[in-house]
VEXDRENMAR-612665 format. One record per residue: x, y, z of N, C-alpha, C in turn. Coordinates in pm, whole numbers, plus 32768, in hexadecimal, padded with zeros to 4 digits. Each point is the difference from the previous one (the first is absolute). Layout:
XYZXYZXYZ ...
This chain:
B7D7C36961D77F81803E802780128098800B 804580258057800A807F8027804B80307F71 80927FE37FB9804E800C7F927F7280307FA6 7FC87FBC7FE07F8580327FAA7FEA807B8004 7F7C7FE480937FDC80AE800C805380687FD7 807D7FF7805F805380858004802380217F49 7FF27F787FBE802680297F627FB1802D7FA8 7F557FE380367FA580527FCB7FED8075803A 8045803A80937FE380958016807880437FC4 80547FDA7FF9808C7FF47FAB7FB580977F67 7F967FC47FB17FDB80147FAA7F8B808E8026 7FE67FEB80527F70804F804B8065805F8033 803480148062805080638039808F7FDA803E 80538037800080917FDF8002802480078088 7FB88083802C8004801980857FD87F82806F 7FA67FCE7FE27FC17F99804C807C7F9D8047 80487FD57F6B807B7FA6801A8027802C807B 8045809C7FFF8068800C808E7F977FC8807C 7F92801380047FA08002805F800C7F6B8004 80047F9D7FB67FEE7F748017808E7FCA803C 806E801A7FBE80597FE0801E804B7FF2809C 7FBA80B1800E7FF0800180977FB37FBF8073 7F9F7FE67FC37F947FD2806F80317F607FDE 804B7FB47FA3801D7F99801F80937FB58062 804380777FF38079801E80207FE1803680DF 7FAE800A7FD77FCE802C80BB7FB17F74802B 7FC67FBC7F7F7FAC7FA38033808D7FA58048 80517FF57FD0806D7F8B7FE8804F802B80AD 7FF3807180278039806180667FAD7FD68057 7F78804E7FFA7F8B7FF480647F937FE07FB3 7FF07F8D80037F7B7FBA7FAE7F98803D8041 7FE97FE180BF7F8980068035800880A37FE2 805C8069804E7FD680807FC27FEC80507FAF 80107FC57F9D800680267F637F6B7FD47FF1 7FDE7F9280487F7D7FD07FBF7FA8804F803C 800F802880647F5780248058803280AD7FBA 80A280247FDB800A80CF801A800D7FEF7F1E 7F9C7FE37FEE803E80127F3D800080AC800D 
């Protein structure tokens, strides 16, 4: 699901990736604060 998206922004902007990677990588850390502080 998520593998997708990030492979069509992948194509759209490159930048985005670091931004996903991170915000999944915090989710995995702090799900609840990651969720309510994007």
């Amino acid at each position: 699901m998520l593998g997708d998206g990030i492979q069509e922004e992948k194509d759209y902007e490159p930048q985005t990736i670091c931004e996903h990677l991170q915000y999944l990588f915090a989710l995995l850390q702090n799900s609840n604060r990651r969720y309510i502080d994007p």
